[in-house]
Each structure stands twice: as structure tokens, then as C-alpha cells.
C-alpha angles and dihedrals in degrees: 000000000000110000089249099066121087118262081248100058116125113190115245108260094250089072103038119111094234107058101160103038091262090132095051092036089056093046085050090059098037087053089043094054097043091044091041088050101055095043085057101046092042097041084050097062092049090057100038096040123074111240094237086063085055111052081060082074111016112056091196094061090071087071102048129074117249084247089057103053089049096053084041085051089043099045076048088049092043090045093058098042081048094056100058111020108063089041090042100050099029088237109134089335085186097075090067103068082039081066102048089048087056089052095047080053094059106038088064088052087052090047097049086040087057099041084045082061089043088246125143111279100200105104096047088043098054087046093062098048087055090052087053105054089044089054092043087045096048092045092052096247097129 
């Protein structure tokens, strides 16, 4: 951007780097991926681990039943799986952005869960704001 344009100016599409959406398309997939990992790995260790082992380490957990923890690991299991493979495959890609709008859903539980305890939020927080730009980006809304 040359000094003598306004702090507003957005190039016309014709002379932006990213003429077909690649950019975009690639970003999408690195925060679905990254999104898709850690509610995997986190929704795994919900459904392998006793909830007595957990509560060493998860203070929620305490308050919650065993069957709730597994159906909260498996939504987050379900959620990651959600998030790549309609889109990846281009079978029923609409259920992609449906997913990350779950997992938006249920990050804000996790951050209201953890301010409630009074626990850091970020990382939930900043979940849920991945989720959010994957579901606005595989709806089209970006």
C-alpha cells in the first residue's frame, strides 16, 4: 500500500494476491485442523480416562456424572471428526460449518464452566473463536 492511499483502502479484487480465495481456503484448513486436533485430543481423554483420574486434574469434572463427561468427550470427538471430514471429502460439506458452530456452543460452555471456578478461560476462549471463524468461513460468510 503506496503512503498516498487512506488507512481504509482495500485493493480492488483484480490486484489482490489472492484472486481465487486460496489464501482464505488454506487458513480454513490450518484452523480446522488445529481446532479439529485439540478437540480430539481433548474429547479423547474425556472418553479413555475414569472420571475419578480426572477430577485429579479437572476440577469440573467433580460436578459432573461419569455419563456426562463421556457424551461431553464424545460431542468434542464428533465435533473434530465434523470439522474435516464433510468438507474434506465433499460429502455433506454442510455439516462442517454445523460442527464448528457446535463447538463454538460448547467452548463458551467451557469458558463460563472455568470463570465460574474461578480458572483461566483462554484457551477455551480462543477455541471457540477458531470454531467461529471456520463456521463463518465454510458457510461463506467470509
Amino acid at each position: 500500500m503506496s503512503m498516498n492511499q487512506p488507512l481504509g483502502f482495500v485493493a480492488p479484487a483484480s490486484h489482490r494476491l489472492d484472486k481465487d480465495g486460496t489464501q482464505m481456503h488454506l487458513a480454513l484448513w490450518i484452523a480446522s485442523g488445529l481446532l479439529a486436533f485439540a478437540m480430539l485430543s481433548a474429547g479423547a481423554i474425556k472418553l479413555v480416562t475414569p472420571r475419578a483420574k480426572l477430577m485429579e486434574k479437572m476440577k469440573w469434572a467433580k460436578t459432573w456424572s461419569a455419563g456426562n463427561v463421556k457424551l461431553l468427550g464424545l460431542a468434542e470427538v464428533l465435533g473434530a471428526i465434523g470439522l474435516v471430514v464433510p468438507h474434506g471429502t465433499g460429502i455433506l460439506p454442510i455439516l462442517t460449518p454445523i460442527a464448528a458452530v457446535c463447538l463454538v456452543v460448547l467452548m463458551i460452555g467451557a469458558v463460563k464452566t472455568h470463570l465460574d471456578l474461578k480458572e483461566p478461560a483462554l484457551a477455551p476462549g480462543l477455541l471457540a473463536l477458531l470454531a467461529l471463524f471456520v463456521a463463518l468461513g465454510r458457510a461463506g460468510g467470509l
